[in-house]
ZAVEXZA-647247 format. One record per atom (N, C-alpha, C, O): x, y, z. Coordinates in steps of 0.05 Angstrom, whole numbers, plus 5000, padded with zeros to 4 digits. Each point is the difference from the previous one (the first is absolute). Layout:
# ZAVEXZA-647247
XYZ ...
***
This chain:
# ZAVEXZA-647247
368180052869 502050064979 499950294992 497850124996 505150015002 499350254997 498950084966 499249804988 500850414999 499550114975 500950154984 500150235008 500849724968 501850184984 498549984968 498749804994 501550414989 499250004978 502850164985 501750175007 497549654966 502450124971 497549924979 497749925001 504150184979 499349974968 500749754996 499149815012 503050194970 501549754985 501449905030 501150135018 498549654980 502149825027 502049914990 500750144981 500649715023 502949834984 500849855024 500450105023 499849604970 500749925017 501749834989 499549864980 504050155039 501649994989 502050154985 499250024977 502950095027 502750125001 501949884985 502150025012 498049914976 501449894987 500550104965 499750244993 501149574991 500750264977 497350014989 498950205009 499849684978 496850054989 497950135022 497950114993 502849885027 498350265028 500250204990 498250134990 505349965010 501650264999 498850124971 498650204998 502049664984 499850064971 496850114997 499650244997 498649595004 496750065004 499450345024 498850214997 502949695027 499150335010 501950194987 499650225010 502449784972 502050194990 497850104972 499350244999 499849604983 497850064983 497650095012 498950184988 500249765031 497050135011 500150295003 498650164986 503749925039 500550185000 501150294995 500050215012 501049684965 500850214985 497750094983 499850244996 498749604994 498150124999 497050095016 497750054993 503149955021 498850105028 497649865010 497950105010 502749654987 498349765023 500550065027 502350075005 496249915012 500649965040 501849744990 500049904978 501550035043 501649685001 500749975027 501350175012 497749565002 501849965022 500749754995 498849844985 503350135028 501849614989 500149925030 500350175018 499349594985 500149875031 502449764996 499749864980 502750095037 500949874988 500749835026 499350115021 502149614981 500049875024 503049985008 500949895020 500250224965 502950125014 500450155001 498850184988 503949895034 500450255006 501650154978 500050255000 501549624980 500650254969 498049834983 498449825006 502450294973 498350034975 501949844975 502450025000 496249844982 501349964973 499649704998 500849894980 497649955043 500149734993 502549845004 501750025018 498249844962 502949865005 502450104983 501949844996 498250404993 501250154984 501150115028 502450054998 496650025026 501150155022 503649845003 500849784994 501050515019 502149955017 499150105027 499650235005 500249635009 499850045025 502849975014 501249794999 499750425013 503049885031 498949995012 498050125007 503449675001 499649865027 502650045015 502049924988 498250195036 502050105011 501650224991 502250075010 497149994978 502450234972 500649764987 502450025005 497549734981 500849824976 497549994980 497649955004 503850124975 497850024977 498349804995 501349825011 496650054980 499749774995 497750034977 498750204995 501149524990 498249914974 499149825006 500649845018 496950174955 498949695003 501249914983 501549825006 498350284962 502649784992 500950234975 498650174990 504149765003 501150164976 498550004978 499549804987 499350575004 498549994988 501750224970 501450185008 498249774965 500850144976 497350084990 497849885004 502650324981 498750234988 499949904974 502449954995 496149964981 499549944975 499350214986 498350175006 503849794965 498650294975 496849935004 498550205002 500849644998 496549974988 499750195023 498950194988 501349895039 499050125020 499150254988 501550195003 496449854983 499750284978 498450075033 501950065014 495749965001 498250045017 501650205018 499750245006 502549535002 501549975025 501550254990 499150205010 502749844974 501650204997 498350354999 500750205011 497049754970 498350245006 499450125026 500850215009 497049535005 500250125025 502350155018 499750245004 502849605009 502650135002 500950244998 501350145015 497649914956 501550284990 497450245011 500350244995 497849675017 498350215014 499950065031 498850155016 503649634986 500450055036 501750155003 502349924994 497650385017 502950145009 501049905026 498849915020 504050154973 501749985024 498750185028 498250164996 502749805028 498850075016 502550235007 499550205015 503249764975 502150215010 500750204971 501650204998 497049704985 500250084975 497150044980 499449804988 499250395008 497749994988 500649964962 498749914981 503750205023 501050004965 500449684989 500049954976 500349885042 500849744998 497949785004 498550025020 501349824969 497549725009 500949785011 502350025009 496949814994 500249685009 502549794983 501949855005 496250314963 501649984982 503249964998 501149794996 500050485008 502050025000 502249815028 502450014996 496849855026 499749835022 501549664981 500949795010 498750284968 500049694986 503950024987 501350204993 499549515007 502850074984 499550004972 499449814987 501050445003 500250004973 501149914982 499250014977 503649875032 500949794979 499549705000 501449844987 496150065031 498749764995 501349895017 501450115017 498349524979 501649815011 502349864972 499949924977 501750125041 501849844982 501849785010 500250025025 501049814967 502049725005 497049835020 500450065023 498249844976 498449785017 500749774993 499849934977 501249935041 501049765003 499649774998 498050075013 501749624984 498849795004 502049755001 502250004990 496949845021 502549795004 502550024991 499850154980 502449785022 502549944990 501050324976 500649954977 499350285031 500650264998 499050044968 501450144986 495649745001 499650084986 498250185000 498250045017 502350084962 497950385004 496949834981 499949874979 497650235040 497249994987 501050104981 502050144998 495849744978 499950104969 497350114995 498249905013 501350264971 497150064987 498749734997 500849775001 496850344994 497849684994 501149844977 500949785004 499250354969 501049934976 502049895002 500449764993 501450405018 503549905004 500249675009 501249804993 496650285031 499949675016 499549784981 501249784999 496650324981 498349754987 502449944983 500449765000 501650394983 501249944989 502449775006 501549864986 498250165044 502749905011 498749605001 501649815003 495150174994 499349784993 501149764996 502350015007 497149724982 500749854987 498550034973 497550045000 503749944977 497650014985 497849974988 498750164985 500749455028 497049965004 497950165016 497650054997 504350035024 497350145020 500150214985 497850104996 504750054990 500150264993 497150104974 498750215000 501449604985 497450004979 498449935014 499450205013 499249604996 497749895011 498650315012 498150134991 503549925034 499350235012 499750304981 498150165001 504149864984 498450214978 497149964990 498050155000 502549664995 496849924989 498250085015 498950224996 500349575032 499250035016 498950385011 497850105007 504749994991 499350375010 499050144975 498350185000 502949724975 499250124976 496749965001 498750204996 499849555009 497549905002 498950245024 498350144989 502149935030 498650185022 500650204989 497950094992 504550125000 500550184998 497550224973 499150234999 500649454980 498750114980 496449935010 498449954981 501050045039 497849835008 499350315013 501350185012 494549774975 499150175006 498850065038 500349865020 498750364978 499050035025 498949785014 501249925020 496549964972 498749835010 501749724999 499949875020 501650024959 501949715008 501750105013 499449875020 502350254986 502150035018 499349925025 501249835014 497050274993 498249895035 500549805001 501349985020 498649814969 500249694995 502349915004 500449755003 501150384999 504049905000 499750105032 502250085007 496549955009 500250045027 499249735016 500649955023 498249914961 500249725013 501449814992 499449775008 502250264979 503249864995 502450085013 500750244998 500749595017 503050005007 501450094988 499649864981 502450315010 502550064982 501249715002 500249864980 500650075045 502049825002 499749724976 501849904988 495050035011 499649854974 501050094980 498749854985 502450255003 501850084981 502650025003 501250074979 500549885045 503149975008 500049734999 498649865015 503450034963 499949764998 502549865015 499949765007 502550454997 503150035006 499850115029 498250155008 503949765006 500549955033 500750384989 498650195002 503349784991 500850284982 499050205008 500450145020 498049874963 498250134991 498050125022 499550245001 499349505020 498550075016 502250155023 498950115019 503349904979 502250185019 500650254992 501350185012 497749834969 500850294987 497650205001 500150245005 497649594989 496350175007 500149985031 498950185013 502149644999 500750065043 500350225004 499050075021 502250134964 502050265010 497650144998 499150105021 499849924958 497450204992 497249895030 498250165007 502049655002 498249875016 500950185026 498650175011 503849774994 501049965026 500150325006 500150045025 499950234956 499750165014 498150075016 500250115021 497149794962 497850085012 499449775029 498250045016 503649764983 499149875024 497549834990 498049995014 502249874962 498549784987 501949794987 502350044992 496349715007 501249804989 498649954968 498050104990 503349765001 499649934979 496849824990 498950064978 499849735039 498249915008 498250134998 497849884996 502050475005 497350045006 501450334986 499850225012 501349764964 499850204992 499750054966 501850014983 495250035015 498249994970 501050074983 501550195003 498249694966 500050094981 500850304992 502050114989 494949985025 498250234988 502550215013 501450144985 498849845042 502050165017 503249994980 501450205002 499449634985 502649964984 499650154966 501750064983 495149965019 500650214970 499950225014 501950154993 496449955030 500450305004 502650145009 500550245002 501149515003 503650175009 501049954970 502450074997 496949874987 502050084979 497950154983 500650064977 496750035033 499250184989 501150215004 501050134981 499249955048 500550205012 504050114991 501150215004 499849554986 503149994999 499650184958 501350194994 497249724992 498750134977 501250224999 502150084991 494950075028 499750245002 501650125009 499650244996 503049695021 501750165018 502050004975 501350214997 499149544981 501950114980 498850234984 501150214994 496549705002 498650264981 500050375005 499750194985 500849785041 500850175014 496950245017 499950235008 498049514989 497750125009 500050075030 498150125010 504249785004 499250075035 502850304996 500550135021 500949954957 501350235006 503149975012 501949894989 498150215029 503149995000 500149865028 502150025012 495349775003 500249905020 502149795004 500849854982 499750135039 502349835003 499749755026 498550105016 502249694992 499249885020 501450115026 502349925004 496750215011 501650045023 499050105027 497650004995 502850095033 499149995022 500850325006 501350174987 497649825035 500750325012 502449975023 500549785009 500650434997 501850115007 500549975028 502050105010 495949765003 500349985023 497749795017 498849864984 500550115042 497149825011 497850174991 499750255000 498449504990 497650144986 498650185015 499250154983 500049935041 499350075013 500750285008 498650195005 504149764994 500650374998 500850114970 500650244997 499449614987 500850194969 497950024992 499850194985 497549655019 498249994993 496350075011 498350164995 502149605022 496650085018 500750235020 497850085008 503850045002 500750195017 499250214983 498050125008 503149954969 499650214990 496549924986 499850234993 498649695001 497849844993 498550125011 498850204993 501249645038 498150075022 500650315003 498250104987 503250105023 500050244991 498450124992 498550165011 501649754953 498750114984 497350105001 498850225001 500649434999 497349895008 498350275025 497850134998 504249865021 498150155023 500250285001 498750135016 502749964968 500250274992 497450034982 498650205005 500749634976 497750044982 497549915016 497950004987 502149915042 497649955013 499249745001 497849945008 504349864983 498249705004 500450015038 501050205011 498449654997 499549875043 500749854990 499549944977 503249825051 501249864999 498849905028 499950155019 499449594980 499849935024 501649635000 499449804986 502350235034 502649775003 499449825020 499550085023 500549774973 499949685018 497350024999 499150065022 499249904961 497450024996 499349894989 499550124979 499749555020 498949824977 497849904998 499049945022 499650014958 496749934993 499149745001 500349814984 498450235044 498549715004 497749904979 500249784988 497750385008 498849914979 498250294996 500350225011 498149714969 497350214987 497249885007 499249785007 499350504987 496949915010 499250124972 501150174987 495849635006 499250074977 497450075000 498649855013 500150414975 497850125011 498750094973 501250204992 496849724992 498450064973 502349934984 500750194985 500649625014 501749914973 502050245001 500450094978 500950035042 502150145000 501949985020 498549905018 504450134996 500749905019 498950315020 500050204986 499549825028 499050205024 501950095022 499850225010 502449574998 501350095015 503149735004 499949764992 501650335018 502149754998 500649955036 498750175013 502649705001 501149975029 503149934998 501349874984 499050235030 503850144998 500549885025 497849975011 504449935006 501049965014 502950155006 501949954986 498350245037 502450085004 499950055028 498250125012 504549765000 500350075020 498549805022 499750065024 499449734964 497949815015 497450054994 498349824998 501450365001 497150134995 499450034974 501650084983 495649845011 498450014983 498150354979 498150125011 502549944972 498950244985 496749914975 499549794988 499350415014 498949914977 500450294990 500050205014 500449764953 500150134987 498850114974 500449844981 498850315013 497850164960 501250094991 501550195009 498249694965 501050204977 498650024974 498549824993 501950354996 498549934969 501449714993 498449825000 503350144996 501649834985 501449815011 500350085022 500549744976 502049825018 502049914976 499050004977 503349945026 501649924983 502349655019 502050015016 497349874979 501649765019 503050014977 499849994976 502550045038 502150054979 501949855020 501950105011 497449654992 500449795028 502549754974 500250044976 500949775037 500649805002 498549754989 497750025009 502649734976 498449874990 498749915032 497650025003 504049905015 499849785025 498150245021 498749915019 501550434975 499350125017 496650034989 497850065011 502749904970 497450204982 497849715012 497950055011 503449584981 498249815004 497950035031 497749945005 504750185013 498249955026 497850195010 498149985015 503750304967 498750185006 496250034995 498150105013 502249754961 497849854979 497949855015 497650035002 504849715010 498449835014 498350045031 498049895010 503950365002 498350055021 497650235002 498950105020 500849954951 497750234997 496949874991 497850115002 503049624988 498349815000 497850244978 498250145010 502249854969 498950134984 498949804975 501749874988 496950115008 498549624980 500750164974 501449894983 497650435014 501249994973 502649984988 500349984975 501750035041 503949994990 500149705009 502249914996 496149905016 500849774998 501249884982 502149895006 496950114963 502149994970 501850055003 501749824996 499450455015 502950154998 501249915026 502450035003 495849845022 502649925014 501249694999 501849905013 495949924959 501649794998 501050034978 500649774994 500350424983 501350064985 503350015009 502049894992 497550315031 502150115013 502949775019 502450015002 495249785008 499349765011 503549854975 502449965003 495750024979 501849834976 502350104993 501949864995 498250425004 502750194985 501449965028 502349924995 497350105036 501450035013 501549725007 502150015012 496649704979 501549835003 502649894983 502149895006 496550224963 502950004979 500950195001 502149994988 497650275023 502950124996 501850125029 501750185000 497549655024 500850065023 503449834997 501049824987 500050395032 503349974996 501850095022 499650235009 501749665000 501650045032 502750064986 501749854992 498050485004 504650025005 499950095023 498350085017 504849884979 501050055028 502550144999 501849894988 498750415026 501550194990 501349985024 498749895018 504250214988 501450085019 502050184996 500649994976 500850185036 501850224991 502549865026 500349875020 500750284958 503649875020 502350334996 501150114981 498949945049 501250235004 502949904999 500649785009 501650414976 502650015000 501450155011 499350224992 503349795031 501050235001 502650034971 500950234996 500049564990 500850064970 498950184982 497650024993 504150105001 498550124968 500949804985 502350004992 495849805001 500449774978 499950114977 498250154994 504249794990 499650114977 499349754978 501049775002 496750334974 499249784981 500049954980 498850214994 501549694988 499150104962 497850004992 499150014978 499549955052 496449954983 498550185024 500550055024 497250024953 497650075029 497749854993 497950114996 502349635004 498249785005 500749715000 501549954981 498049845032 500849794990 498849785006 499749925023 499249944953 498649695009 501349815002 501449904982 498250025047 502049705001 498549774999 498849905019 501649954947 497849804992 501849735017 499549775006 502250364997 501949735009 499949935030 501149805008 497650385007 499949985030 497449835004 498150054985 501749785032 498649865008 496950145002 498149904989 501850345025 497950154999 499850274983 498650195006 502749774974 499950114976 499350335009 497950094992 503250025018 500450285002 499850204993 501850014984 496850245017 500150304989 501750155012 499550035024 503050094965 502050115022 499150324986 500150074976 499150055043 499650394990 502550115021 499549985024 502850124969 502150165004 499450305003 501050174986 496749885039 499550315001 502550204998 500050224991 502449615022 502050284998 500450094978 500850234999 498849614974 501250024974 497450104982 499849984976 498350125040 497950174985 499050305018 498750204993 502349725029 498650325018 501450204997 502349934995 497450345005 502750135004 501050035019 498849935020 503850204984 501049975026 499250125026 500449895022 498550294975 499050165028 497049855017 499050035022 500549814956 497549765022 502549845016 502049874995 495750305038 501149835021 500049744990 498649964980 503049815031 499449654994 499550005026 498649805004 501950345018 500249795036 502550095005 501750094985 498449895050 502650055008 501549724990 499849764996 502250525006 503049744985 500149904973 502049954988 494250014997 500349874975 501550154977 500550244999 500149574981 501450194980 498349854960 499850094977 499549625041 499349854982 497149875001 499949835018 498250194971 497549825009 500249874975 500950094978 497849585030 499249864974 496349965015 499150035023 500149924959 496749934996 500749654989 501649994982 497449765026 500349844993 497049805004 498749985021 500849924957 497049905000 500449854985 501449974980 496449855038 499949654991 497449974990 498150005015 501649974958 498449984973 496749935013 497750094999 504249605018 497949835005 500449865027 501449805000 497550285021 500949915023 499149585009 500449855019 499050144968 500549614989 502249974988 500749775001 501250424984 501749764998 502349945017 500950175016 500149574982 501349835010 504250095007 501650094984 498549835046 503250155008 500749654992 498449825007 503850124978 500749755002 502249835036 500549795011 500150544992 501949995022 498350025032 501249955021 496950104978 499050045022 497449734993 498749945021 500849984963 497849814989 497950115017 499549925023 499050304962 497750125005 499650284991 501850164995 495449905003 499450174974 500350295018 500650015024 498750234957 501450195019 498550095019 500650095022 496549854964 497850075030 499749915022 499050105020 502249644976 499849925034 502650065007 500049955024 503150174966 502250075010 498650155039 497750075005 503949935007 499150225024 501850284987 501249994979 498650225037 501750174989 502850004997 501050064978 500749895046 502249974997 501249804980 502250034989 496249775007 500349784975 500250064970 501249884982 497350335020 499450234971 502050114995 501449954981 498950195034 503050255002 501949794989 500749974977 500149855049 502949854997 499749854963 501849994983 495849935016 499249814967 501350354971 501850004983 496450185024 500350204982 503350064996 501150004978 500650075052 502550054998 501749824991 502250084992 497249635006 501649754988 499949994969 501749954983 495650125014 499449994970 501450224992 501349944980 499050285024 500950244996 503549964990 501450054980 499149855048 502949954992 500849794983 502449994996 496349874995 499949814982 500950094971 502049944989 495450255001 498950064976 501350314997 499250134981 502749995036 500750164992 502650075012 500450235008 502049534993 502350025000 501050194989 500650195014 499749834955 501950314996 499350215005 501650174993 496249955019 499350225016 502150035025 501850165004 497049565016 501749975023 503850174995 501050195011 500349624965 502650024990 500050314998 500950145017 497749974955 500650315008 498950195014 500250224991 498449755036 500650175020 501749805024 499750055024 501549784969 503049905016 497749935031 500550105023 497949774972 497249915022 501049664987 500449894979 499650025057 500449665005 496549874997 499349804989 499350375024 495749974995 499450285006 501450185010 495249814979 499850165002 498949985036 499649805013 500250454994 499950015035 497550264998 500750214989 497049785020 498050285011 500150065019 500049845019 500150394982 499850035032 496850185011 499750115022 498849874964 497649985004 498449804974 501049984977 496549905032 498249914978 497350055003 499550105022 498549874963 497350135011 498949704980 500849874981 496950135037 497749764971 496450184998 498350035018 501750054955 497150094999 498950055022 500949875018 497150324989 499350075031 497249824997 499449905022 499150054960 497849804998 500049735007 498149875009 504650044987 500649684993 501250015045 501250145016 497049574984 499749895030 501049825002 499549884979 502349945040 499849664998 498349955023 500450095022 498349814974 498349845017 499149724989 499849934976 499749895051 499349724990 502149804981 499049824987 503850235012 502849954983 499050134978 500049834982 499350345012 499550134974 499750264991 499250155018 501249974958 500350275002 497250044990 499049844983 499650405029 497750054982 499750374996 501550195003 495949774988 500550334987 497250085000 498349824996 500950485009 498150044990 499650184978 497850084994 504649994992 501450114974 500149884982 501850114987 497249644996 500549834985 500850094969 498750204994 502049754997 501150104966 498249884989 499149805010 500050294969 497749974972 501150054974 500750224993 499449614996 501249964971 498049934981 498249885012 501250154957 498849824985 501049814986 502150034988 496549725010 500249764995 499049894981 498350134988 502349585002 497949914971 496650045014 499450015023 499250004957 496849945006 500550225022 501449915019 497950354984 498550125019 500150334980 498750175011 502449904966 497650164996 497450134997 499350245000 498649384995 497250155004 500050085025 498350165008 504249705012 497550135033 501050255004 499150105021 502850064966 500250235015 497950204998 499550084978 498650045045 498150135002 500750284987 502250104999 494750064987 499750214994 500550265013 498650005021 502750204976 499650205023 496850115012 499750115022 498549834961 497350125013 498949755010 501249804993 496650175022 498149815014 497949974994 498950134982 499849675033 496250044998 498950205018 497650085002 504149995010 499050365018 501250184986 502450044994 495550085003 501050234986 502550235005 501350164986 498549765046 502250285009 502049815009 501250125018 499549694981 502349855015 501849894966 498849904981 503650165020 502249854985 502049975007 500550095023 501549784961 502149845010 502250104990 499450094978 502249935025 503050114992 503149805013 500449965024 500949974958 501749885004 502249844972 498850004979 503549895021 501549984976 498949654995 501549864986 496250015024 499249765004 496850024985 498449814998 501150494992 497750034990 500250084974 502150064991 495649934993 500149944968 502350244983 499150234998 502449744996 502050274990 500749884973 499949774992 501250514994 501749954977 502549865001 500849874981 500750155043 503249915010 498249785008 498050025014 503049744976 500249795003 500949905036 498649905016 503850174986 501249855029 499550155024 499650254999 500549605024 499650185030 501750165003 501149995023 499950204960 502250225015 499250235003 497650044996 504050175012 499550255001 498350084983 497650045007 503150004971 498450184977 497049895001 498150154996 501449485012 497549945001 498350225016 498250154992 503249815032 498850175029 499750254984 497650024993 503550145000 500050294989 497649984981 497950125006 502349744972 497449944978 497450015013 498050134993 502249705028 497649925016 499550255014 497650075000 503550035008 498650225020 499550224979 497950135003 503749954976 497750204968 497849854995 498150084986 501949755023 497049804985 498650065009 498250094985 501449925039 498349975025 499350414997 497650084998 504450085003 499350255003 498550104968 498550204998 502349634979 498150024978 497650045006 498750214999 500549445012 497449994995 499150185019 498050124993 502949955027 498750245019 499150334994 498150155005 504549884980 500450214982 498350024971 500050234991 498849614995 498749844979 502050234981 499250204988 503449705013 502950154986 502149765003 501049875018 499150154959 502849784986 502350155012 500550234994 501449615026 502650125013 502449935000 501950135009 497949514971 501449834999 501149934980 498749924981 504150105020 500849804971 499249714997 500449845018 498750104961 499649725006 502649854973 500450074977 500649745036 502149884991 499349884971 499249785005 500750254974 499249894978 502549804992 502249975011 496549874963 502349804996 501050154978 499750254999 501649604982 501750134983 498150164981 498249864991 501850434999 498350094989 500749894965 498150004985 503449955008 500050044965 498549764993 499449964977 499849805047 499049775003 498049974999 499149774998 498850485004 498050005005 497749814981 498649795005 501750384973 498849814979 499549704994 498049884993 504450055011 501149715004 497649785031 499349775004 500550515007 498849935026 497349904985 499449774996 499050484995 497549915001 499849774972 497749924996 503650024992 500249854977 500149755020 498349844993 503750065036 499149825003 498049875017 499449765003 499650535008 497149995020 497949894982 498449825007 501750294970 497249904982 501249634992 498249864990 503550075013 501249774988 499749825025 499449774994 500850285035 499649915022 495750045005 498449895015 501550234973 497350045002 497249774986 497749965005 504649914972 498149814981 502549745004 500749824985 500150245039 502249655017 501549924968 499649794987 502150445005 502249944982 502450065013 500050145020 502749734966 502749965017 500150305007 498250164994 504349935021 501550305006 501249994967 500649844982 499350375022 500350184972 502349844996 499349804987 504450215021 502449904994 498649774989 499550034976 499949775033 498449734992 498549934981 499749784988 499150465008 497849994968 501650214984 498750024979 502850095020 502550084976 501549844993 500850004976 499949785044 501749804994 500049744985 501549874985 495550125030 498049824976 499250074972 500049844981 499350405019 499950054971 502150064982 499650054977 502749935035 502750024985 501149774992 501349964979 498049815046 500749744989 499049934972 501249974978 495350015031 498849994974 499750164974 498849954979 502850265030 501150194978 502149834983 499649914978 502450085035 502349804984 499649735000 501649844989 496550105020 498649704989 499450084970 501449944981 496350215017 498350004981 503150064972 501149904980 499150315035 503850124975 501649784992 501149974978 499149835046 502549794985 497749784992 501249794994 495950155002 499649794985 498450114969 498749874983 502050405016 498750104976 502050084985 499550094977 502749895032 502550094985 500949644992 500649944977 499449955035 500549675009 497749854970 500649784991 496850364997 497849864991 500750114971 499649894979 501450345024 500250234972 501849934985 500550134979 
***
């Protein structure tokens, strides 16, 4: 095996790789990143294929993205040094997103309002109880269902929309996870995330974004080494000593001061398991547990147009389609000078939440569809659920004249499989998400699946996680960390000490003493 030495390693490309060697290096750490594809960014990548753009699945930009937007604004353009990444994004947000039967998403609030009004109180309550709940009880609402609290068919159709973007059901989506989006909805009224807005960039991630990234990156000296993925680590006096790389068929061993695994939940387990190390045994059946609740099969496909379809929306959930749909309308967010493909004028991004559920017309779920079964199922549903589109661009169906499916996703055996899998959080799996540091001292973890302030697997997680990781390296705070509502604070530790001696949540013991407030008032007024 041949021999190579670095400082900091990174393994994995993706956005918490990128982010962790973008902090190292600027402050002038060595960095090399090894990554097992040939671009960079994870599943955030656009890769073409043939000259056709492609995604893994339609992804939006959140105000809370405080991390995400910082970093950005430190990447220059590569044709423009006056300009960043930043500016790559649509500045007037997303607007008109769609959902069944041409009604426009509402704010969180807006939604709850639209309630019945048993669920509508109950559930006040219910969030009023978490919201005023200190640090330490809130943890506790992560092993409860939300859905136990939707009492109305309603009701549970209206919290679907909030599910269905992220490609989760209702079944397995916590409490704890339902106060932090209307935490996070708080603060965006309060106006703590600024003038952020929800919205995407201007074109495939890949060139508005990791193109100009990677650039950066190698201008400041990180090594990029591509199609290069980590079989396992060797461990030598309680430190890792060296890692083995596979590229090209062939086998590497590799040193560094540092190792950083900034891997995949499914990549990081094997990588774990074949280093056969007794002390991360804990962490690889930790890992073991988180990867069975929050493992998740979408399934994305893009559908080339030679139409310029025109739309009123640039998004749309179709709760009403059999396989309940994410429609992303790239033409109606890129600008115009991104190639689409010869001939294209129109791309949609279309992704299936949950590749189990059920075609009523084909009687069978979509993973065992074959391909051509997919296509023809997607284009039926399509024309189904979005007749007045069809009507005003004077279209009988819609017709592609190219389509692409994820470059990960295989059928083999009647079935589609992947070695890309989606990772979401779920009820009960906050304790398992792992710490960024280890029981080795030089090896940590980086990823939006590891302990962060941002609650959910998205971007900003990945971004959080890779400041974390260059913190503790740096022994320098680099990170915003997401706080809850600040004027609350007080309130907080008032009910930590109240959870501390197993008394109700604060709402609950105000409420009690108010009863028996106007107990005691109406039988002393009642005696007098």
């Amino acid at each position: 095996m041949a021999s190579m030495e670095k400082n900091i390693v990174i393994f994995g490309a993706g956005v918490a790789g990128l982010t962790a060697a973008h902090a190292l290096i600027k402050r002038g750490i060595k960095v090399s990143i090894h990554e097992k594809n040939d671009n960079i960014g994870g599943l955030v990548r656009t890769p073409r294929v043939n000259g056709y753009p492609t995604e893994h699945t339609p992804r939006v930009f959140l105000p809370p993205y405080i991390n995400f937007y910082k970093i950005i604004k430190e990447i220059p353009l590569m044709n423009n040094k006056n300009k960043s990444v930043y500016d790559n994004l649509n500045k007037h947000g997303l607007k008109d997103v769609i959902y069944s039967k041409d009604e426009k998403i509402q704010s969180l609030f807006r939604r709850m309002i639209s309630l019945p009004k048993s669920d509508l109180l109950y559930i006040s309550y219910i969030l009023c109880k978490g919201i005023f709940s200190g640090d330490s009880r809130i943890k506790c609402y992560d092993k409860v269902n939300f859905d136990k609290y939707l009492r109305k068919d309603k009701s549970k159709k209206l919290f679907n929309i909030i599910n269905l973007i992220a490609g989760e059901t209702l079944d397995n989506f916590s409490l704890y996870k339902m106060i932090k989006l209307v935490e996070y909805e708080i603060n965006y009224k309060l106006g703590f995330y600024g003038k952020n807005v929800p919205t995407t960039f201007q074109g495939p991630y890949t060139e508005t974004w990791f193109s100009h990234w990677e650039a950066y990156l190698k201008k400041k000296g990180v090594k990029f080494f591509k199609n290069s993925s980590l079989e396992s680590l060797n461990l030598k006096n309680n430190r890792i000593e060296s890692a083995i790389i596979k590229k090209s068929n062939n086998l590497f061993k590799i040193t560094g001061d540092k190792f950083i695994l900034a891997l995949d939940i499914s990549s990081l387990r094997k990588v774990l398991i074949n280093s056969k190390i007794n002390i991360l045994d804990p962490l690889v059946l930790q890992l073991n547990a988180l990867y069975s609740k929050t493992y998740s099969e979408q399934l994305t496909v893009q559908l080339y147009f030679k139409e310029e379809i025109k739309l009123d929306f640039v998004g749309y959930f179709a709760l009403d389609s059999d396989w309940k749909f994410i429609i992303g309308p790239q033409n109606m967010l890129w600008s115009k000078n991104i190639f689409k493909g010869n001939g294209v004028k129109s791309i949609w991004s279309i992704c299936i939440p949950d590749i189990y559920l059920y075609s009523n017309r084909l009687k069978k779920k979509a993973k065992y569809c074959k391909p051509n079964e997919l296509f023809d199922e997607i284009l039926y549903q399509l024309n189904s659920c979005l007749r007045k589109v069809l009507k005003k661009n004077n279209l009988k169906k819609f017709t592609p004249i190219h389509k692409t499916i994820w470059k990960s996703w295989k059928f083999e055996n009647n079935k589609f499989i992947t070695d890309e899998p989606y990772f979401f959080n779920t009820t009960n799996t906050l304790h398992l998400r792992p710490h960024p540091t280890t029981p080795i001292k030089n090896l940590f973890l980086s990823g939006s699946f590891t302990n962060t302030s941002y609650y959910n697997y998205y971007v900003e997680g990945a971004v959080e996680s890779g400041l974390n990781v260059a913190s503790l390296i740096l022994n320098k705070n680099l990170v915003y960390k997401h706080n809850r509502i600040s004027f609350l604070r007080l309130i907080y530790k008032v009910d930590d000490l109240l959870y501390k001696f197993k008394l109700p949540n604060i709402v609950d013991s105000i409420s009690i003493i108010l009863i028996f407030y106007i107990i005691h008032k109406y039988y002393k007024k009642k005696f007098n």
